[in-house]
GUDREN-354115 format. One record per residue (C-alpha): residue number from 1; x, y, z. Coordinates in steps of 0.5 Angstrom, whole numbers. Example, Ala and Ser with C-alpha at 12.3 -4.5 7.8 and 13.67 -1.06 7.14 Angstrom:
2
SITE  num      x      y      z
SITE    1     25     -9     16
SITE    2     27     -2     14
***
This chain:
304
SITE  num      x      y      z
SITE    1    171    202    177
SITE    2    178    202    179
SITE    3    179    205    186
SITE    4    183    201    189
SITE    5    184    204    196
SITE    6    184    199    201
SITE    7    180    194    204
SITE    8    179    187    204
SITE    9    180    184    197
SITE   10    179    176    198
SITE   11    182    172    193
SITE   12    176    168    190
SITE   13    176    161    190
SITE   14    174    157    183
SITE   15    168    152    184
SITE   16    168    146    180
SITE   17    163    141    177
SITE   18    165    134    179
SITE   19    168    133    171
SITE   20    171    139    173
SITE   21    168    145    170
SITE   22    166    152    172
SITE   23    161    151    177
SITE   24    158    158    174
SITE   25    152    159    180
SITE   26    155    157    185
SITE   27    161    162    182
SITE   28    156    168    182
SITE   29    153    166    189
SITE   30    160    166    191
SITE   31    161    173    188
SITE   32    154    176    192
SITE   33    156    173    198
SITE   34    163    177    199
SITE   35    159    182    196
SITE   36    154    182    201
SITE   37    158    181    207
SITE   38    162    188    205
SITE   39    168    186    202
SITE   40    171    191    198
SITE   41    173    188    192
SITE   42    175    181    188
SITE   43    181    179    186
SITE   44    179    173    181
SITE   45    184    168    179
SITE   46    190    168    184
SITE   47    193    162    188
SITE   48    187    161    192
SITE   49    182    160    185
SITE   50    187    156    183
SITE   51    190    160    177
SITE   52    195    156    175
SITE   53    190    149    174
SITE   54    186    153    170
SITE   55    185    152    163
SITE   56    185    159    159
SITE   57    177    159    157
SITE   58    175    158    165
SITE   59    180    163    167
SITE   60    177    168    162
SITE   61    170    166    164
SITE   62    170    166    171
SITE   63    172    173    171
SITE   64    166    175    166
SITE   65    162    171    172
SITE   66    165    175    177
SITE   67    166    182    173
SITE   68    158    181    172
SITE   69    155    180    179
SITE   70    160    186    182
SITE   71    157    190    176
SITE   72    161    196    178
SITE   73    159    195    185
SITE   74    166    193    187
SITE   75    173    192    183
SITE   76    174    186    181
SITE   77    182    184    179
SITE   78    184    180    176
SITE   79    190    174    175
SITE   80    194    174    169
SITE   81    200    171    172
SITE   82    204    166    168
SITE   83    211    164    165
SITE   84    213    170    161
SITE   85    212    177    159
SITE   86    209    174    152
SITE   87    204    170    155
SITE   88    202    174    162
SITE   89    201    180    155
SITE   90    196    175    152
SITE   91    193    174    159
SITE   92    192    181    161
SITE   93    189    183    154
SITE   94    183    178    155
SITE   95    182    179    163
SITE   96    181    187    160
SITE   97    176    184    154
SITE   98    172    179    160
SITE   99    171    185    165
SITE  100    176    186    170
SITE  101    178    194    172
SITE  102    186    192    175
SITE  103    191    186    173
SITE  104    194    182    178
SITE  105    202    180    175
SITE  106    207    176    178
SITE  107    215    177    177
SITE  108    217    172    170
SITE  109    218    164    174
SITE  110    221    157    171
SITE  111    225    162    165
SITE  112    230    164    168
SITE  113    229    172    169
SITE  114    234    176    173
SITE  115    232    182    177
SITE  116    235    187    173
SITE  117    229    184    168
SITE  118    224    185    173
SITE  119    222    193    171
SITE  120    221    191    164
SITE  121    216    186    164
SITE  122    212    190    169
SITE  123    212    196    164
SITE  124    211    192    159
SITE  125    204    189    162
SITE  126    202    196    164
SITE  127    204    199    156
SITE  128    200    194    153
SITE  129    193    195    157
SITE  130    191    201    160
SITE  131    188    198    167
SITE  132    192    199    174
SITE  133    198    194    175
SITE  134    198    190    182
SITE  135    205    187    183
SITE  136    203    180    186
SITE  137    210    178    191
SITE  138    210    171    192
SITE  139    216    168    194
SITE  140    214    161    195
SITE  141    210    159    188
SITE  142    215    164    183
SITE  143    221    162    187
SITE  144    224    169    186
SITE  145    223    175    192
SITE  146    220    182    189
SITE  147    226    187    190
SITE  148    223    193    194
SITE  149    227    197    191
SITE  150    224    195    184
SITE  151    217    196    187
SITE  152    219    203    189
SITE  153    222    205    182
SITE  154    216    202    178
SITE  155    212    206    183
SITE  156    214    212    183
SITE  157    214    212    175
SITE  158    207    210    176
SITE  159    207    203    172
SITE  160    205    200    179
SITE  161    199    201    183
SITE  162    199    197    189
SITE  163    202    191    192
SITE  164    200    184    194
SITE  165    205    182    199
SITE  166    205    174    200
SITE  167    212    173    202
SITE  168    211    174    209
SITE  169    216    178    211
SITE  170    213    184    215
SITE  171    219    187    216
SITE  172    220    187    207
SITE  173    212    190    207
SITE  174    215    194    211
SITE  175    221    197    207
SITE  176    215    198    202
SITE  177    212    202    206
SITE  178    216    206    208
SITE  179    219    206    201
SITE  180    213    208    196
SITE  181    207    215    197
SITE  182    202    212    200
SITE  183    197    217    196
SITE  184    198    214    191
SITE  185    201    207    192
SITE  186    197    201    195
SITE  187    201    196    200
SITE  188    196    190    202
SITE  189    198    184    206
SITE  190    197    177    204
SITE  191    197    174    210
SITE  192    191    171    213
SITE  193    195    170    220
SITE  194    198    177    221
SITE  195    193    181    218
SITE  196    193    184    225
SITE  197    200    186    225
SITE  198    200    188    217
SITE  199    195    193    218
SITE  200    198    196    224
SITE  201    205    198    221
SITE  202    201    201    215
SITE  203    198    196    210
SITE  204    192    199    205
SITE  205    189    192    206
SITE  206    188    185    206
SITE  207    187    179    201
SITE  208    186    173    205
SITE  209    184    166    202
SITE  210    179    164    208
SITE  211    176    171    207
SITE  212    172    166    202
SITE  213    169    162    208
SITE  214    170    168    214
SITE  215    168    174    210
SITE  216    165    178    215
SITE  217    171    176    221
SITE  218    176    180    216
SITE  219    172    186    215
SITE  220    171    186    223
SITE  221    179    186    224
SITE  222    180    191    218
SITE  223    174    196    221
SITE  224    177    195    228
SITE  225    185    197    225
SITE  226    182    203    221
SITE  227    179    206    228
SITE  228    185    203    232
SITE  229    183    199    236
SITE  230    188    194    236
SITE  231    185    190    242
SITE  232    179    189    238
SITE  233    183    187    232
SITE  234    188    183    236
SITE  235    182    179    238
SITE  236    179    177    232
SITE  237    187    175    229
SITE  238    186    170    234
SITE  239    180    168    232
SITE  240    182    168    225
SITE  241    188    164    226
SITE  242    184    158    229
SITE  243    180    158    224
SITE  244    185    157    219
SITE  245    188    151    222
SITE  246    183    148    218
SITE  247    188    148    212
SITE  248    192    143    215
SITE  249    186    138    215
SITE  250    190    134    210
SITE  251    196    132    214
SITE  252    201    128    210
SITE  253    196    125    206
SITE  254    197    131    201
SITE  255    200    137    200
SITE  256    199    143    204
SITE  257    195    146    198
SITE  258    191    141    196
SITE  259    188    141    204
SITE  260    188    149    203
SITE  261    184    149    198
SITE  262    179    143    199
SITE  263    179    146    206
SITE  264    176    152    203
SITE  265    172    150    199
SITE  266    168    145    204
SITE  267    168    151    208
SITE  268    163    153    203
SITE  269    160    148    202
SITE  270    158    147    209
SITE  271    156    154    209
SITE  272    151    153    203
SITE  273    155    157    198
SITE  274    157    153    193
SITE  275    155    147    190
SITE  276    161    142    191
SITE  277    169    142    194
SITE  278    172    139    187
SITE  279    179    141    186
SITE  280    184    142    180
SITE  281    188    136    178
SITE  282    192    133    180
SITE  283    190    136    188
SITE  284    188    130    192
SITE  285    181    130    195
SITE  286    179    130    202
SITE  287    176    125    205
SITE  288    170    125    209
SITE  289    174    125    217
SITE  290    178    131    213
SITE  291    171    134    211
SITE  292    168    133    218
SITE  293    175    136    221
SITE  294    173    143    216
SITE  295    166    143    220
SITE  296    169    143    226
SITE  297    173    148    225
SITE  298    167    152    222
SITE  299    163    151    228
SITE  300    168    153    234
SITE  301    169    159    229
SITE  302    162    161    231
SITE  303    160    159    222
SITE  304    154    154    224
***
């Protein structure tokens, strides 16, 4: 199934052992449950499963786990995303053989790469494994933006599918927009906070990480935008936008992904989700005032 056409896509948080192995059942509730809220497909190894902590046999398995709960209901994509073309080639290969129906790819990062580069290691991805291509534009984990006019000459020539926009920047989304043919190229939002606002300017869709927690409030402001009613879309922002303060519980004890992440994955736990909120090495954990500070912000969200 490869009908990426839009709707919510949440990244999919990885669950982990306590000896930091992948957690299969709390994985494949996890899976049924954005399935069963609606969601319109799953994006498995992206920042918010913590890809770049994963060793490759828990990448490829945790697809395998995904691809085989969804069973064709929805698409699952999948994150190949890694240093180098030759090494995201390898990544794509195995993400094809474990089940996923699109690849998720950012631009080259740490080896130097120059813009100029960019077209030939999307094309090179998308010679090699015939699935739809995703161009993942995360400025602030690759250190690089994803030129606009790079994504409209590799969707033009029908390399790229879509775009996952996470660099915050509404006005570049935007110029995607306004640059590509909506027919056959999809833009979605990254943002969990401007979800709103991405919609009303043309976006396709959604990946939101606290989606994993709050499935059901993205899918209410998606449905709210697709019949314009922006006022009803305006107020589950707001809704959401409180909700997602709980990324922050950490403070400055760790670093803001490391609260992110354990964030969501306590979400779950306390919604009765996964088994456990362990998070890669070297994350710090939360403590347990910042794991009581998560249910807080999961009961004023109405998630209790």
């Amino acid at each position: 199934m490869t009908d990426l056409a839009g709707g919510v896509v949440p990244p999919v948080c990885t669950p982990l052992t306590t000896e930091r192995e992948l957690d299969v059942a709390s994985l494949e509730r996890l899976a049924a449950f954005l399935i069963e809220a609606g969601m319109h497909g799953l994006f498995v190894t992206g920042s918010t499963g913590e890809v770049a902590y994963l060793p490759d046999d828990v990448r490829y398995r945790a697809l395998e786990v995904v691809s085989g709960v969804a069973a064709g209901q929805v698409p699952v994509l999948a994150g190949i995303i890694d240093t180098t073309t030759p090494r995201v080639l390898e990544h794509a290969r195995a993400a094809k053989a474990a089940g996923a129906d699109a690849l998720v790819a950012t631009v080259p990062f740490f080896a130097p790469t120059h813009h100029a580069e960019f077209g030939g290691h999307f094309r090179a991805i998308r010679a090699a494994v015939d699935l739809p291509l995703v161009a993942y534009d995360i400025p602030s984990s690759v250190g690089t933006k994803l030129p606009t006019d790079v994504v409209a000459e590799l969707a033009e020539d029908g390399t790229l599918s879509a775009l996952k926009d996470s660099s915050g920047d509404l006005d570049g989304l935007r110029t995607a927009l306004e640059s590509t043919d909506p027919d056959r190229f999809q833009c979605f939002s990254g943002s969990e906070t401007l979800a709103d606002l991405g919609l009303f300017i043309g976006a396709h869709g959604l990946v939101p990480g606290i989606g994993n927690v709050d499935p059901h409030g993205y899918l209410r402001l998606y449905e709210a935008a697709r019949r314009a009613d922006w006022d009803a879309a305006r107020v589950e922002q707001v809704r959401l936008r409180r909700l997602f303060r709980l990324i922050h519980v950490g403070g400055t004890r760790m670093g803001r992904y490391s609260s992110a992440i354990g964030a969501f994955k306590e979400g779950l736990v306390a919604r009765g989700v996964i088994a456990g909120a362990t998070t890669s090495e070297p994350m710090i954990p939360l403590d347990d005032t910042e794991r009581a500070a998560v249910r807080r912000h999961l009961d004023d969200a109405g998630l209790l």
